[in-house]
C-alpha positions in Angstrom: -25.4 -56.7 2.0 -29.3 -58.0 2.7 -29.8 -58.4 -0.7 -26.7 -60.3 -1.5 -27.7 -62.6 1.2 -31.3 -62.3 -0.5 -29.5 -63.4 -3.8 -27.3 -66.3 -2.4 -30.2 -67.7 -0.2 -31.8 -67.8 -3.9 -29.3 -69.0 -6.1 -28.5 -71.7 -3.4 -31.9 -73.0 -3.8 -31.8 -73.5 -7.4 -28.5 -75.1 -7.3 -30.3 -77.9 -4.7 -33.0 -78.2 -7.2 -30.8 -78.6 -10.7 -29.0 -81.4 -8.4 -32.0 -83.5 -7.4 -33.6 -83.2 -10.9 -29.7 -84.6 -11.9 -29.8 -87.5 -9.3 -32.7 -89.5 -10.9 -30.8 -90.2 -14.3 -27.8 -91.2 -11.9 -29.7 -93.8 -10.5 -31.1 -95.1 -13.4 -27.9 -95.6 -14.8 -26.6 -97.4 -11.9 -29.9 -99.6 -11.4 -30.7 -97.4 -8.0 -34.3 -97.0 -9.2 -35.7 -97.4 -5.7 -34.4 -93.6 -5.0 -37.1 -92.8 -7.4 -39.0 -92.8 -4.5 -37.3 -90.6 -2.1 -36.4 -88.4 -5.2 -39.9 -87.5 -6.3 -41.3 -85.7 -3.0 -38.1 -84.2 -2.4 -38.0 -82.6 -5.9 -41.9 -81.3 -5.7 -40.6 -80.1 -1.5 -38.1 -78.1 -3.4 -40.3 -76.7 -6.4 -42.9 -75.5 -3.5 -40.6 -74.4 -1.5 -38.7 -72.3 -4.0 -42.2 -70.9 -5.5 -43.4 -70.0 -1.5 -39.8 -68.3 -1.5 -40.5 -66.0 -4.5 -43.7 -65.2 -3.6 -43.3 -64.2 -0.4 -40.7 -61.6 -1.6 -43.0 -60.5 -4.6 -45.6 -59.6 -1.9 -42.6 -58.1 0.1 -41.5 -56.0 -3.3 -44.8 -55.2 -4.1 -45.7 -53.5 -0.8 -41.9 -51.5 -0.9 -43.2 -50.4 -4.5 -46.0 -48.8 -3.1 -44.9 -47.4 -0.4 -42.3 -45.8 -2.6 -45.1 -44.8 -5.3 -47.4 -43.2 -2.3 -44.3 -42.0 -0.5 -45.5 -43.7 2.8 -42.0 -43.6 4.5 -43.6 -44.0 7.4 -44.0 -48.1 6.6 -42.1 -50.5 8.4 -41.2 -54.2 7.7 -41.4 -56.5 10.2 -38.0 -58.3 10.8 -39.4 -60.8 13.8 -42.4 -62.9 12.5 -40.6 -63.7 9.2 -38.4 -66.5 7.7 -34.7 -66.4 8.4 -34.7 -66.3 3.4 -37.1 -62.8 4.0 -34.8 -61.5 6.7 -32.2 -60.1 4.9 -35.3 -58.5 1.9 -37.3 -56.6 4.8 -33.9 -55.4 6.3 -33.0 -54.1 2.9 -36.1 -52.1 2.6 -36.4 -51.0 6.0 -33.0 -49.4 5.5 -34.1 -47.5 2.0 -37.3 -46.5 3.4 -35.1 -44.9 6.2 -32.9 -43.4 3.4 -35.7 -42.1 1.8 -37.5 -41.0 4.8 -34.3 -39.1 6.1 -34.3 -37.2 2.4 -37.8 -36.1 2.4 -38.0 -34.8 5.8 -34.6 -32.8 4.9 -36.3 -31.9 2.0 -39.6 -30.8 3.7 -37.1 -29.2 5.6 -35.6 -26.7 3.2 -39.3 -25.9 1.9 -40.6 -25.0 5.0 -37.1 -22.7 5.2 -37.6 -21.3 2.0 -41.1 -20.3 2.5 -40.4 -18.3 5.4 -37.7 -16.9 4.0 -40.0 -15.7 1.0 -42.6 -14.7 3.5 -40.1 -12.6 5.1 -38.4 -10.7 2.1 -40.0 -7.3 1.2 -39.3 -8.1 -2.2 -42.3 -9.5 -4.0 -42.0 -13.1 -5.7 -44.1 -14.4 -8.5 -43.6 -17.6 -10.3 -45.7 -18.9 -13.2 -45.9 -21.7 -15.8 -44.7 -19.7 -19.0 -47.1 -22.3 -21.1 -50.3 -21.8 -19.0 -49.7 -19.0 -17.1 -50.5 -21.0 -13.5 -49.3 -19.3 -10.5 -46.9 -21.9 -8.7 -45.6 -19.1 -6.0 -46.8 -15.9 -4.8 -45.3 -14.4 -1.6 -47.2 -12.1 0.9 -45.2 -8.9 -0.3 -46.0 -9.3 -3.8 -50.2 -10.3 -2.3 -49.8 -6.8 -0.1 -48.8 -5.0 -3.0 -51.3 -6.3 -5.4 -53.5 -6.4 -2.9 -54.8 -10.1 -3.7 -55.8 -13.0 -1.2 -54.2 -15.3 -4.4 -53.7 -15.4 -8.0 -54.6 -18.2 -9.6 -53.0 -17.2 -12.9 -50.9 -14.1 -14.5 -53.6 -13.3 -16.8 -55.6 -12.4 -14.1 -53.3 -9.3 -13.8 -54.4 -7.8 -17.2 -57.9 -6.8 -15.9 -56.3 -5.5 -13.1 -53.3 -3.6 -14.5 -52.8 -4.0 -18.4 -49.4 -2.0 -18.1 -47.6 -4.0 -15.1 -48.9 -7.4 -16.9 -47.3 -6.8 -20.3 -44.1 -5.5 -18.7 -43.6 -9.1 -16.5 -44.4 -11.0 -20.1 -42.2 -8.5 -22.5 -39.3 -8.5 -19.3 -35.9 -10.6 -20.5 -34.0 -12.9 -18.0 -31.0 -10.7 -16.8 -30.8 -7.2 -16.8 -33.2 -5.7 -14.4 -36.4 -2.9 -15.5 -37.1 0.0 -13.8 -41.5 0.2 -13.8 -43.9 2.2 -12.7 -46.6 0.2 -10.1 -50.3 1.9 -9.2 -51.6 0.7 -6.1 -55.2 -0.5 -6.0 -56.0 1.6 -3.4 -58.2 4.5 -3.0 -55.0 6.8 -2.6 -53.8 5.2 -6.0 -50.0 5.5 -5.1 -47.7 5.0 -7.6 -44.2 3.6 -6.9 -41.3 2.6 -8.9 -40.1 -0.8 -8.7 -37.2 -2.3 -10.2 -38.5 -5.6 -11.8 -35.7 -8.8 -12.5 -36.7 -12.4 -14.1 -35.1 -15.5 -14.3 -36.7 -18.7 -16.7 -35.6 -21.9 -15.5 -37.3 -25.7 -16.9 -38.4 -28.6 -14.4 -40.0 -31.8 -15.6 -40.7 -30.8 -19.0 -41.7 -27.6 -18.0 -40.8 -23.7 -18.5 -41.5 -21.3 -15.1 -40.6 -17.7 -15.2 -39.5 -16.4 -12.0 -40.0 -12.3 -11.4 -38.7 -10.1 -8.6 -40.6 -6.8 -7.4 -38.1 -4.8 -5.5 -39.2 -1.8 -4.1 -37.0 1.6 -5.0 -38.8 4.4 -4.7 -38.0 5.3 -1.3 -33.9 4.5 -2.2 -34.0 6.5 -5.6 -35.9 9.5 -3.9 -33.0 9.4 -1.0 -30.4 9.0 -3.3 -32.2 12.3 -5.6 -32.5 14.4 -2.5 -29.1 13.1 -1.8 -27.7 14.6 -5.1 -29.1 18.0 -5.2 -27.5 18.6 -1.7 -23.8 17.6 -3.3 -25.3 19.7 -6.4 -25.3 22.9 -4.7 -22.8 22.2 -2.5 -20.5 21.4 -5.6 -21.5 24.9 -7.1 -20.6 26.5 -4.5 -17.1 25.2 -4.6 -16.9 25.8 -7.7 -17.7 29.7 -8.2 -15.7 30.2 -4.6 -12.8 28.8 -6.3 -13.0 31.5 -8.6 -14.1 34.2 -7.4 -11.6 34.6 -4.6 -8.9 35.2 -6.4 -11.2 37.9 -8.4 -12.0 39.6 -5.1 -8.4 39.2 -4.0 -7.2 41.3 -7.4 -10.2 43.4 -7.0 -9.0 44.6 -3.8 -5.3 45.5 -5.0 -6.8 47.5 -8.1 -8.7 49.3 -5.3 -5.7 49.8 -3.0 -3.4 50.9 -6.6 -6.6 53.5 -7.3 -6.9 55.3 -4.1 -2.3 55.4 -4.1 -2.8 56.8 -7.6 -5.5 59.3 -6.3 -2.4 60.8 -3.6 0.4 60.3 -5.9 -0.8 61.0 -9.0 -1.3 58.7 -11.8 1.6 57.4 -14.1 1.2 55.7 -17.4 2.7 52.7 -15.4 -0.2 52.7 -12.9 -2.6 52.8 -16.4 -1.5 49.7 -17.3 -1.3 48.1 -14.4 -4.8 49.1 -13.3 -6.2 47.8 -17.5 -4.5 44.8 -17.2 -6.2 43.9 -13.8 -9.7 45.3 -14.5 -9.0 43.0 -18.3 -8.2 39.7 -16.3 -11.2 40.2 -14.1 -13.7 41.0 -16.8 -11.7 38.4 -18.4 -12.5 35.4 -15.8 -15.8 36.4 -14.6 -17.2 35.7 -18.3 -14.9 32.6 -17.8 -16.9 31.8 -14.9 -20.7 32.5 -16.4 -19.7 30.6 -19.2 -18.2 27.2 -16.9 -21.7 27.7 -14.8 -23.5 27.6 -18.0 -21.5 24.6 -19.2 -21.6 22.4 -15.6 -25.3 23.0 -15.7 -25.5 21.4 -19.6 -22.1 19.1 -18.6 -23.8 16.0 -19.3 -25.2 17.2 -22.8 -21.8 18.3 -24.1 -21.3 17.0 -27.4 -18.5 19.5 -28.8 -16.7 21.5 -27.4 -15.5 24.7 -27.9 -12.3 24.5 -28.9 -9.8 27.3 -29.9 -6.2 27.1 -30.5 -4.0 28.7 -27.2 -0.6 30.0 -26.7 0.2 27.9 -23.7 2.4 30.8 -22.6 -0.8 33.1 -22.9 -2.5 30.7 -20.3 0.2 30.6 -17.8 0.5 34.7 -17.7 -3.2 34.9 -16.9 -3.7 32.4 -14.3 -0.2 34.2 -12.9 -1.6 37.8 -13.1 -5.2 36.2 -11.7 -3.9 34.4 -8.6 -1.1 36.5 -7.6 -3.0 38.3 -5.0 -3.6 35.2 -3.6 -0.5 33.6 -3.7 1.2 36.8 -2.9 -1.0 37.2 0.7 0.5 33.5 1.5 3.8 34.3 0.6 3.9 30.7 -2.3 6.1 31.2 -5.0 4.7 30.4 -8.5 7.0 29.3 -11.5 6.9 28.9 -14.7 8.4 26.6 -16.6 7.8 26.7 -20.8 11.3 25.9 -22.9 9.1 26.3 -26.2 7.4 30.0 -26.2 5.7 29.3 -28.9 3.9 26.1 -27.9 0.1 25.9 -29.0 -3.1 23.4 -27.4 -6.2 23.1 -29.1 -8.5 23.5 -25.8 -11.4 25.0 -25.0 -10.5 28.2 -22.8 -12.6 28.6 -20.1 -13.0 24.9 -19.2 -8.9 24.6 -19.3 -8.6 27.7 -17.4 -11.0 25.8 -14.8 -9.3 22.9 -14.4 -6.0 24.6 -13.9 -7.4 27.0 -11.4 -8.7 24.0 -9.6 -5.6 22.2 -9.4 -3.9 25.7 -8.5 -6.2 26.0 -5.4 -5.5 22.8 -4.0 -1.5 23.2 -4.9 -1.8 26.1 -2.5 -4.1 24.5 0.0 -0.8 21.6 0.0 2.2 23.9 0.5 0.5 26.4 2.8 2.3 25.1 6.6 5.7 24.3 4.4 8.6 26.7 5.2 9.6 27.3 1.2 5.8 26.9 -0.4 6.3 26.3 -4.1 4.5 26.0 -6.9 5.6 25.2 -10.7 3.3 25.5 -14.0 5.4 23.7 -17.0 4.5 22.7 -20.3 6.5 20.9 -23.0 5.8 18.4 -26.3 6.1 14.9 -24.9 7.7 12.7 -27.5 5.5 11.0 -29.0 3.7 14.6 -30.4 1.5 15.2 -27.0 1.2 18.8 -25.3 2.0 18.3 -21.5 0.8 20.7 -18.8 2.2 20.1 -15.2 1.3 21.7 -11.9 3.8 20.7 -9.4 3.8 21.6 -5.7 6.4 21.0 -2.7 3.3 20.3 0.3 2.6 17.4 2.3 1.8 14.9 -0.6 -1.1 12.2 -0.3 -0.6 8.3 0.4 -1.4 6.1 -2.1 -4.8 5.2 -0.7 -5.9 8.9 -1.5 -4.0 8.8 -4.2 -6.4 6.4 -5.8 -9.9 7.9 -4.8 -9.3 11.4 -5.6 -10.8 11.7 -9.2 -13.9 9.4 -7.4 -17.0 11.8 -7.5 -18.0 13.1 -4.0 -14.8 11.8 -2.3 -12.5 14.2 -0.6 -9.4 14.1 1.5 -10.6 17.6 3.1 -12.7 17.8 5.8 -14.8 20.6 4.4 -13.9 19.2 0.8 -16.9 18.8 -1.8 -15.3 16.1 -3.6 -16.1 17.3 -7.0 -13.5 19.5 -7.9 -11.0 16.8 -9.1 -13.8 14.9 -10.7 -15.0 17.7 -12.9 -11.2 18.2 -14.0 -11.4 14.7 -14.7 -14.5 14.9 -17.0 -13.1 18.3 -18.9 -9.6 17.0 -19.5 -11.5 13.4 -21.5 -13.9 15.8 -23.1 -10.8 17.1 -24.6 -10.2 13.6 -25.4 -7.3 14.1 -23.0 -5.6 12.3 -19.6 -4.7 13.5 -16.0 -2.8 11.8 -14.0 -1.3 12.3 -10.4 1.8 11.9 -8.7 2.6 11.8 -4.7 4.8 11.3 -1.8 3.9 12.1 1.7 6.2 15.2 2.9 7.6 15.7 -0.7 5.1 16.9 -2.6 2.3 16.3 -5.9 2.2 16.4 -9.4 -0.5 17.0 -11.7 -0.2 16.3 -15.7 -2.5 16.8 -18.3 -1.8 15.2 -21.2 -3.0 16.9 -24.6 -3.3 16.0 -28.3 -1.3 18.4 -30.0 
């Protein structure tokens, strides 16, 4: 608005002097010559007039410029002592300068902010100029660390540490580097750091931004962390098996010392073979998993044989009916083609079904009827099936969806592994599981198979 007034208080002026340099050929046309003199000083009032005008405000614009170019906000224009035609000009610039002022204290604002912020943060900032390598920021984390008052530029940092200097140059915006730091100190401590840069342009001009964030204290938690679950997941592991061999051990024994009153009849032979067999049978099972878990991560074959499915059901029968015999749980089996055949390899199948068997009977053990079914069949579109069914209290959806999660477990003593490392077997096998529940009615486990 002040400089429209500015601009009509202007254009008015030169529409007064366009009609007095008009009048004189007026009157010369209608014999008023004597106006001549009237006309004349009027005109050169006008021309002076207009000229003060302008250069008044030229003197005005000229101070605004450079208050603008030497950011003196601080400059105020007088609005009293002036002309009513400047008025409106220094009320115009009083009102940017405020504008102006307003941003740069907001502005000052956020900076101050931001460098406490940066002062704060344990992780170490550096920004340079990717041209001349000038240091534009360096926070007091990354100075601690470095253990520098300043740094003037990066390349000072290969004297000090030719390793850490070409891994900030060689690092890529995005992905984040794991790096080994020395301390300059006389204990020379070394710490990992995980290093992230971003390259960004201002004026003209390329800055690479680098992050030092310390994790050596998190990945050394998180290790110690690890080899607790570790042995704790071991643990599980071979208990899961060797219960039910200590179960069946201790029928053979109680079979041996009847046959040593009775006598012993061919019947009692076999039964005692076939036990002694299935445990001989799954402890080289077992040696053989804790030799694989141990090398799980390095598998790159596996190996694979091709099994009677009906073969696997009677041993994990003869193996865990001790145990399910003692809790009184019914075991089925279900297998409508006898002669049904997985390529699998043994003892890591025999695993993964013992697992799932274990916590089958950990479900149905407060129901009335426990029950547990083992069936197989060839799914339609040419897959072997395996299912281990149970009647116990089912899981809700929630648990439903973390259970194949490494570490997490429903059970209070639970490692958390056990489905997990089915898991990774069954898509070694370059196969699927998948789980069914309902609270109170009971889960479903299938394994899906290439036939």
């Amino acid at each position: 608005m002040s400089f429209k007034n500015f601009e009509g208080k202007l254009l008015l002026r030169v529409l007064l002097l366009l009609v007095t340099l008009s009048t004189p050929s007026v009157a010369l046309v209608n014999g008023w010559a004597e106006l001549l003199v009237f006309l004349v000083p009027l005109l050169m009032f006008q021309v002076y007039e207009l000229y003060h005008f302008l250069k008044k405000a030229q003197e005005e614009l000229n101070l605004f410029i450079e208050a603008i170019q030497y950011r003196d906000f601080s400059r105020y224009f007088s609005e009293k002592p002036t002309s009513p035609q400047l008025l409106y000009l220094r009320k115009g610039f009083n009102q940017i300068n405020t504008t102006f002022k307003a941003i740069n204290q907001e502005k000052e604002t956020q900076h101050q902010h931001l460098q406490r912020i940066l002062e704060l943060v344990e992780t170490g900032i550096l920004s340079y100029d990717l041209e001349s390598g000038e240091v534009v920021l360096l926070n007091e984390s990354l100075k601690k660390l470095l253990q520098v008052p300043y740094l003037r530029s990066v390349r000072t940092l290969e004297k000090r540490d030719p390793s850490l200097y070409a891994q900030i140059c060689a690092l890529a915006p995005g992905p984040a580097k794991i790096v080994l730091i020395q301390t300059p100190s006389l204990e020379r401590s070394t710490y990992k750091f995980m290093l992230s840069a971003t390259v960004f342009q201002n004026e003209g001009r390329r800055y690479k931004l680098v992050a030092f964030q310390n994790v050596n204290d998190a990945l050394e938690e998180t290790e110690s962390e690890a080899w607790q679950k570790l042995l704790n997941v071991m643990t599980h592991e071979i208990m899961n098996s060797i219960a039910p061999i200590s179960s069946l051990a201790d029928t053979l024994k109680d079979r041996l010392q009847a046959t040593v009153v009775g006598g012993v009849s061919s019947h009692d032979l076999e039964d005692l073979e076939e036990g002694i067999s299935t445990i001989k049978y799954r402890s080289q099972g077992l040696l053989k998993f804790a030799q694989t878990y141990r090398n799980l991560s390095k598998i790159t074959h596996l190996h694979q044989e091709k099994l009677l499915v009906e073969d696997i059901f009677l041993n994990l029968r003869r193996l865990m009916h001790p145990s399910l015999a003692q809790k009184n749980i019914s075991l089925q089996l279900l297998l409508h083609e006898p002669h049904l055949t997985i390529e699998a390899d043994p003892n890591l199948l025999d695993q993964v079904l013992i697992n799932l068997l274990v916590n089958a009977m950990d479900a149905v053990k407060e129901q009335p009827e426990p029950q547990i079914t083992l069936a197989a069949y060839s799914a339609a579109d040419g897959k072997v099936v395996l299912k281990v069914t149970d009647n116990g209290v089912g899981m809700p959806k929630e648990i439903q969806e973390k259970i194949f999660i490494p570490f997490f477990s429903s059970k209070k003593n639970g490692s958390g592994i056990g489905l997990s490392l089915c898991k990774q077997i069954i898509m070694l096998h370059k196969g699927t599981i998948q789980v069914q529940s309902e609270e109170g009615k009971g889960t479903t486990f299938t394994l899906l198979f290439r036939h």
